[in-house]
N, C-alpha and C positions, 0 to 999 in steps of 0.2 A: 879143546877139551873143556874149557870153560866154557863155551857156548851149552853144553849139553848139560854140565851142572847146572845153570839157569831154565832149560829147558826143564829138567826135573822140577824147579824152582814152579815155573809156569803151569805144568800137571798140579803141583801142590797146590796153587792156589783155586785153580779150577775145582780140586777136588771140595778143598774146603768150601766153594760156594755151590759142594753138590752139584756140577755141573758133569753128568755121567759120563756125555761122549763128547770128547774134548777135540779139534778141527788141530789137524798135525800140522799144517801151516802156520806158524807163529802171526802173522797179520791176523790171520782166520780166529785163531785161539785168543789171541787180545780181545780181539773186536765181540768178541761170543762173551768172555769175562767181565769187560766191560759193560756190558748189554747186560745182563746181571747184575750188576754192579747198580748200575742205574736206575733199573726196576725195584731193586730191594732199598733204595734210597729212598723213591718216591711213595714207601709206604710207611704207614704211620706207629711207632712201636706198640698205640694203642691208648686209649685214653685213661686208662687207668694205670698207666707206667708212670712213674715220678720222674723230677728234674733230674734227677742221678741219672735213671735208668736211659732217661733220651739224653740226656747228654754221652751216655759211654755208647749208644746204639752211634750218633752221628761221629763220634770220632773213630768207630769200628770201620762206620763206610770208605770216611774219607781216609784211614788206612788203608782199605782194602783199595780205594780210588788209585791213589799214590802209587801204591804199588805196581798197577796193572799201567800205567803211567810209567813208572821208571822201567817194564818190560820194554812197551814201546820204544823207548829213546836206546837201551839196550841191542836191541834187532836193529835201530836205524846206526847206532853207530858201530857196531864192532859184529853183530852175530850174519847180516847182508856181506858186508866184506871178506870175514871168515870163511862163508859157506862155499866160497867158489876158491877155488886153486889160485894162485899168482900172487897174493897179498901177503906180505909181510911185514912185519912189525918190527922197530928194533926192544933190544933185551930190555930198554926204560920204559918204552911202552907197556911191555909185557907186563911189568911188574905192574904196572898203575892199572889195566885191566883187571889182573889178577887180584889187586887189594880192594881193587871197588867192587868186584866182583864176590869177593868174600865176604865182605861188611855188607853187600844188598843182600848176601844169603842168608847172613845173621840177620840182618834186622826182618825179612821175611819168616823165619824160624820163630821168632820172636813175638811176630804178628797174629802168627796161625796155632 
């Protein structure tokens, strides 16, 4: 069940980078946000934007970076093992999924 609140997590952030059709393979959907992600980095806020304004544009990215970043390690450690039947957790693990799982959804909440 927490795989799939993350999963919302992951639409949300696609959505926020406007990215309209989002790839329902979570590799796929990474790699497409992150693609995004990089392109909207490598562009310039403009030259008439002040030190304020680029400095909060390059910590917006590297938010956004981070994030799309703790998806990844997300999928590699808990949501790949999850999706298939046979995998069990004991009840400590669960908890430490669950509370990191909660604190990444706030601070994504947070972000967006």
């Amino acid at each position: 069940h927490l795989m799939r609140v993350l999963e919302i997590g992951l639409y949300a952030l696609a959505h926020h980078l406007q990215i309209l059709k989002v790839e329902e393979n979570w590799q796929n959907a990474i790699e497409q946000i992150q693609s995004v992600i990089d392109e909207q980095a490598r562009q310039d806020p403009g030259k008439n934007a002040t030190a304020e304004q680029r400095g909060q544009y390059k910590s917006l990215k590297e938010t956004q970076a981070n994030l799309a970043r703790h998806f990844l390690y997300l999928k590699d450690a808990w949501r790949n093992r999850t999706a298939h039947a046979g995998h069990m957790y004991s009840e400590e693990t669960a908890r430490e999924i669950y509370n990191h799982v909660r604190a990444f959804m706030r601070d994504l909440a947070s972000a967006l």
